[in-house]
C-alpha positions as CSV (number, residue, x, y, z in Angstrom):
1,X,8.1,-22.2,-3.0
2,X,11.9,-20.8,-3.3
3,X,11.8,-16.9,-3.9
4,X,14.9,-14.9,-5.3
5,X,15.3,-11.5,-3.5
6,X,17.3,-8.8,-4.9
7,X,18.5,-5.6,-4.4
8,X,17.3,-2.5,-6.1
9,X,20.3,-2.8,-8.1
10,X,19.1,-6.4,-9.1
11,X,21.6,-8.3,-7.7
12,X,20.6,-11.4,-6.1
13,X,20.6,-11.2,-2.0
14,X,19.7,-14.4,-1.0
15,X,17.0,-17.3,-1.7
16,X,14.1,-17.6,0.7
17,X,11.1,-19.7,1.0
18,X,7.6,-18.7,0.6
19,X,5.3,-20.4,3.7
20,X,2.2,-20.2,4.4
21,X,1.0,-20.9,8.5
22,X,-1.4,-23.9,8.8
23,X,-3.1,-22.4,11.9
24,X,-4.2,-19.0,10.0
25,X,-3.3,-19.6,6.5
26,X,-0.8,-16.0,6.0
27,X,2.1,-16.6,4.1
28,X,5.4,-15.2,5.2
29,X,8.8,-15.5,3.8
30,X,11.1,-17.0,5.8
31,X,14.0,-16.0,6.9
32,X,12.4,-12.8,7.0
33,X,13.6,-9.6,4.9
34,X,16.6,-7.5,7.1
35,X,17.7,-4.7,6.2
36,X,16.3,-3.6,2.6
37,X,16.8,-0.3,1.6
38,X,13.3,1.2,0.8
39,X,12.2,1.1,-3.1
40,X,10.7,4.6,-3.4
41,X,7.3,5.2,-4.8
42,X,7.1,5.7,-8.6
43,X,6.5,9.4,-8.6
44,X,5.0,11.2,-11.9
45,X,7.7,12.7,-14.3
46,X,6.1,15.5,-15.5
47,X,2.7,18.0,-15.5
48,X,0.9,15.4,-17.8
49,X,2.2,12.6,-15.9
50,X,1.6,14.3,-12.6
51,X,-2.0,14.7,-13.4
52,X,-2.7,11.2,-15.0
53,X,-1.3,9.6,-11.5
54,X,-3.3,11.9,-9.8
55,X,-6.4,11.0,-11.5
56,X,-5.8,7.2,-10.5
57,X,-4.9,7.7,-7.1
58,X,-8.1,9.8,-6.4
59,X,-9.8,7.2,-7.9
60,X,-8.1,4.7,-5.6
61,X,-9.3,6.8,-2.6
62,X,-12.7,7.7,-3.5
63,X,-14.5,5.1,-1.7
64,X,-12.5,6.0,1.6
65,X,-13.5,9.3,0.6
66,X,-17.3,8.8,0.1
67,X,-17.9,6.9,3.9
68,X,-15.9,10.7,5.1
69,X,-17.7,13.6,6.6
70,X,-16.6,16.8,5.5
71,X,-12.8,18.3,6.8
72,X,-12.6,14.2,7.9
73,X,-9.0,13.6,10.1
74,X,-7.3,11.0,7.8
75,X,-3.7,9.3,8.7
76,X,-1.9,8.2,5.4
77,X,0.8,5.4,7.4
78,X,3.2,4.8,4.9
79,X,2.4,7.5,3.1
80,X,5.6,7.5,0.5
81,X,5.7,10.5,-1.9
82,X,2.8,12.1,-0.8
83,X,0.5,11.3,-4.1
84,X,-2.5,10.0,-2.0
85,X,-2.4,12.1,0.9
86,X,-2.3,15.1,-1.5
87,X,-5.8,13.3,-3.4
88,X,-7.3,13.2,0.0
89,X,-6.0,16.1,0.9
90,X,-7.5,17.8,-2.4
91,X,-10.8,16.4,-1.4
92,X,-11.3,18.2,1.7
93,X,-9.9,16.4,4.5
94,X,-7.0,16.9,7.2
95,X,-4.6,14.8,6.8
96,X,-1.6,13.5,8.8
97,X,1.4,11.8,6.0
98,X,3.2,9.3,8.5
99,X,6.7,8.6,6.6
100,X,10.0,6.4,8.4
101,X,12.0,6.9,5.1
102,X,13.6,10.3,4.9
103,X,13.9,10.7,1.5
104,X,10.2,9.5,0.6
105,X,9.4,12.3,4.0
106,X,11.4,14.9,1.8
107,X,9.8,14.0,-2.0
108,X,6.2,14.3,0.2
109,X,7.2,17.5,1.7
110,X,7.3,18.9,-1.9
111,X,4.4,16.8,-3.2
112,X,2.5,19.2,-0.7
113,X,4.1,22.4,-1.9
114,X,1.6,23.6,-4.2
115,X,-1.1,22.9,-1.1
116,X,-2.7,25.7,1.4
117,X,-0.4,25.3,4.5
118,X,-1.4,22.9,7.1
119,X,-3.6,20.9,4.4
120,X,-1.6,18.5,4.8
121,X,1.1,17.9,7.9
122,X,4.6,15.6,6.8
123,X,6.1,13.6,9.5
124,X,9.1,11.1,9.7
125,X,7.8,8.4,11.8
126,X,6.9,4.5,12.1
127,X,4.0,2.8,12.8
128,X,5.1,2.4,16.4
129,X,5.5,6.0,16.7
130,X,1.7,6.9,15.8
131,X,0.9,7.3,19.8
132,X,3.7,9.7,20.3
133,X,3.3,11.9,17.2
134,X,-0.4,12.3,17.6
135,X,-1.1,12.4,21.0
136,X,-4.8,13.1,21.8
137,X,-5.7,13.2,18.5
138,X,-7.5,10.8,16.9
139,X,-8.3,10.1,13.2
140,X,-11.6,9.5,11.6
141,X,-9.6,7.1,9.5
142,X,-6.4,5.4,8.5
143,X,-4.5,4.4,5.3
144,X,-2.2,1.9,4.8
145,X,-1.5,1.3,1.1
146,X,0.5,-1.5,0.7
147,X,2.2,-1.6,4.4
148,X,0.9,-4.3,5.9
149,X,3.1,-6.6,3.8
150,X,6.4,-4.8,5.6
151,X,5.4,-4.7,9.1
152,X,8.0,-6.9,11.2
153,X,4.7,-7.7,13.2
154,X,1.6,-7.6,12.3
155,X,-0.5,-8.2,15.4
156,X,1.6,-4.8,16.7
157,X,1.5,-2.7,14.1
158,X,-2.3,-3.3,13.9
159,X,-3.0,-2.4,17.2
160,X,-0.7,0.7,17.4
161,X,-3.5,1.9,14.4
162,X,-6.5,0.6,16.3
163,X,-5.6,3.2,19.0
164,X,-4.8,6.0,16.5
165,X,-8.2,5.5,15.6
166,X,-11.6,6.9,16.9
167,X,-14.1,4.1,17.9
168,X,-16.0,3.2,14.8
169,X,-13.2,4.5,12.6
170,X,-12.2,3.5,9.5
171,X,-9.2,1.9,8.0
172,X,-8.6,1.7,4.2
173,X,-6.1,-1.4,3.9
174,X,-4.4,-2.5,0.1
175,X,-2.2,-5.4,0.5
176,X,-0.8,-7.8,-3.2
177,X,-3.3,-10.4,-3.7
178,X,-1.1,-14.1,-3.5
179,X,-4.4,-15.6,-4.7
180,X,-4.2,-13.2,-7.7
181,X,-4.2,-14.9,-11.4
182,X,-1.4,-13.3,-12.0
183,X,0.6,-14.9,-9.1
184,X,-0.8,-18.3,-9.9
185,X,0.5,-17.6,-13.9
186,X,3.9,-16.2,-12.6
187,X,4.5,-17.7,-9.6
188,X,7.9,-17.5,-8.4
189,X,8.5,-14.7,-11.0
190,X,5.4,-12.6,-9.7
191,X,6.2,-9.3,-8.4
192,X,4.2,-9.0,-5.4
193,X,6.2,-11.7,-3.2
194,X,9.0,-8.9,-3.8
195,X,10.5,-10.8,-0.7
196,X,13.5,-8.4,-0.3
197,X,10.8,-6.2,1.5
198,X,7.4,-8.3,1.9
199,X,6.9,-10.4,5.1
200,X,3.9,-11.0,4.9
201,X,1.8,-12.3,1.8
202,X,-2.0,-12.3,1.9
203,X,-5.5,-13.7,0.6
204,X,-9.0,-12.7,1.6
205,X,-9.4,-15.0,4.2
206,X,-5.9,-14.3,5.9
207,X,-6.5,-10.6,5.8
208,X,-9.9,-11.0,7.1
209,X,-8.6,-13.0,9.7
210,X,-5.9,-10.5,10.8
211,X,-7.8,-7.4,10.8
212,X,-10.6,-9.4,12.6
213,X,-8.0,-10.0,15.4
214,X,-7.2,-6.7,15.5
215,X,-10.8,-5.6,16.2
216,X,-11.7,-4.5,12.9
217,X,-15.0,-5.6,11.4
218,X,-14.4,-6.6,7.6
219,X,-17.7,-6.1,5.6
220,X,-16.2,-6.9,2.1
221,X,-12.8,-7.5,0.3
222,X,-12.7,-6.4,-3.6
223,X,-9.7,-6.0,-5.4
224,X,-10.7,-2.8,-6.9
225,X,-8.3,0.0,-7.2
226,X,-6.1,2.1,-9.7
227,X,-7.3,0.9,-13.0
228,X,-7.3,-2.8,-12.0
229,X,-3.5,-2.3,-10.9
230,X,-1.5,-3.4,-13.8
231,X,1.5,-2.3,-12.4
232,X,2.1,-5.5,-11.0
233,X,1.5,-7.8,-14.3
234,X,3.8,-5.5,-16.1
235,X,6.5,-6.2,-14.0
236,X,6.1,-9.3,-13.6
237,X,6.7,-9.3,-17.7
238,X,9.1,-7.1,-17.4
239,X,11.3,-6.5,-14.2
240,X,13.8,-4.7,-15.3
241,X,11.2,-1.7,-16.6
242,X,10.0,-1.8,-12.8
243,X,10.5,2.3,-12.1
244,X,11.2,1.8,-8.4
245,X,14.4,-0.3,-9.2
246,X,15.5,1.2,-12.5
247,X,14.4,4.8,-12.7
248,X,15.5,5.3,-16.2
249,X,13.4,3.0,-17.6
250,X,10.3,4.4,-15.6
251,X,8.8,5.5,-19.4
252,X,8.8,2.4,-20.7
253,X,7.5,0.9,-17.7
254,X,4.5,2.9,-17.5
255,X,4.0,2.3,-20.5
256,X,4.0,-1.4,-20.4
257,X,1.6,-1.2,-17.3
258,X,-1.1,1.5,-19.4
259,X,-1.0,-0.9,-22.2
260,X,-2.0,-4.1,-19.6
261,X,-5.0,-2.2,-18.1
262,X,-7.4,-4.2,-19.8
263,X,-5.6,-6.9,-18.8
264,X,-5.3,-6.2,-15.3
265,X,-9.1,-4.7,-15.4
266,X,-10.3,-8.6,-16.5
267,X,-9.2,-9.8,-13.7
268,X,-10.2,-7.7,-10.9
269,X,-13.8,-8.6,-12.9
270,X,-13.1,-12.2,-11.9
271,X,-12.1,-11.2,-8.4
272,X,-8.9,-12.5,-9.0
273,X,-7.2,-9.0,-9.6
274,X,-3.7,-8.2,-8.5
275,X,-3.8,-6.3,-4.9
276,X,-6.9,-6.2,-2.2
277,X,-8.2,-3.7,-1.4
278,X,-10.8,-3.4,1.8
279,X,-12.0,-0.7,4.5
280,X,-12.7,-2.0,8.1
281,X,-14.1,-0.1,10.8
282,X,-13.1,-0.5,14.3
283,X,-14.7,-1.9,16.8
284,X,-16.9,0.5,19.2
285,X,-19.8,3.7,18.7
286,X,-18.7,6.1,16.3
């Protein structure tokens, strides 16, 4: 399949193809993305929009949040504006925001404004960093909301979190879902290839596979989370109301993507929702 990137002005990049490995069935795009500038997360505009995304980010993280003991060490890798390290934050636990963009490491610095101090520590780093920001200290469990996709390598970007990890540890993983029905309806169009940024593009099995490799013991897949993710089926619709590449249509777009949550919500009842969503333990005695 031939896939359009863009910029986040829209402007056409370059074409790349969509492949998928016959020896472990991932998907990659190749040649693969250089380059892109970050999209930044679609952060609330407002108090009432600030406490709806709230409310569906905690929801997001409350089974993470249910397999936690009390004050819990929880790295967010990835962790954009801040919104769900804040929820988990809110919630009780210590939490370590892992950011490589500075801007998104700025907006998360103020997402955690309003928090005790040192709820919640802010740090510019990459995956490949974790051992040298944290040291000794180990996490009960890591978050990785839609990262995996980026990573330049996969098999090294999972292992730098395997030893960030405590043994037994958890790790809450959301990747897009490419056997989705919305990227079987859309299919070039559909916006979770975004191949300016994706590598890597996922199903069950392949992220099954890849954790497994890793060391990480898979007990289920589901594509629950955040209202059945519409986001994704809107823009797909609609890419030019996608918040991350035109901000000033961010109103509209949300609104597009609230109206297509019984949509999206269908479909995760069919298993066939728009993002999986999964938390593996790692291998060895809590």
């Amino acid at each position: 399949m031939l896939l359009v990137p863009r910029d986040r002005h829209g402007a056409v990049t370059a074409r790349v193809r969509l492949c998928t490995s016959r020896v472990c069935g991932v998907g990659f795009t190749d040649p693969p993305p250089h380059g892109a500038e970050a999209a930044p997360a679609s952060a609330p505009g407002g108090e009432v929009e600030e406490r709806l995304a709230m409310r569906v980010v905690a929801a997001g993280m409350a089974p993470l949040a249910s397999m936690l003991a009390p004050g819990a060490r929880v790295v967010d890798v990835g962790a954009g504006s801040g919104l769900r390290a804040r929820a988990l934050a809110q919630k009780g636990f210590e939490v370590l925001a892992v950011e490589p963009d500075p801007r998104e490491e700025m907006r998360a610095h103020a997402m955690m404004s309003s928090l005790p101090p040192g709820r919640v520590r802010v740090v510019r780093a990459g995956i490949h960093d974790l051992g040298q920001v944290m040291g000794d200290y180990r996490a009960d469990a890591v978050l990785m909301w839609h990262v995996l996709e980026h990573l330049p390598d996969l098999d090294a970007g999972l292992r730098a979190v395997a030893q960030a990890l405590r043994p037994g540890g958890l790790l809450n993983v959301a990747v897009p879902n490419r056997a989705s029905a919305e990227a079987r309806v859309f299919g070039s169009r559909w916006h979770g290839w975004e191949p300016s940024r994706h590598r890597w593009h996922l199903d069950a099995d392949a992220l099954r596979m890849v954790l497994g490799a890793a060391g990480f013991s898979v007990a289920g897949i589901g594509t629950r989370g955040g209202w059945g993710y519409p986001s994704g089926l809107a823009f797909s619709l609609a890419p030019g109301l996608d918040p991350q590449v035109h901000p000033r249509r961010s109103a509209a777009g949300r609104a597009l993507a609230a109206a297509l949550v019984p949509v999206a919500a269908a479909a995760r009842a069919m298993g066939r929702g728009g993002q999986l969503v999964t938390i593996a333990r790692r291998a060895g005695a809590p």
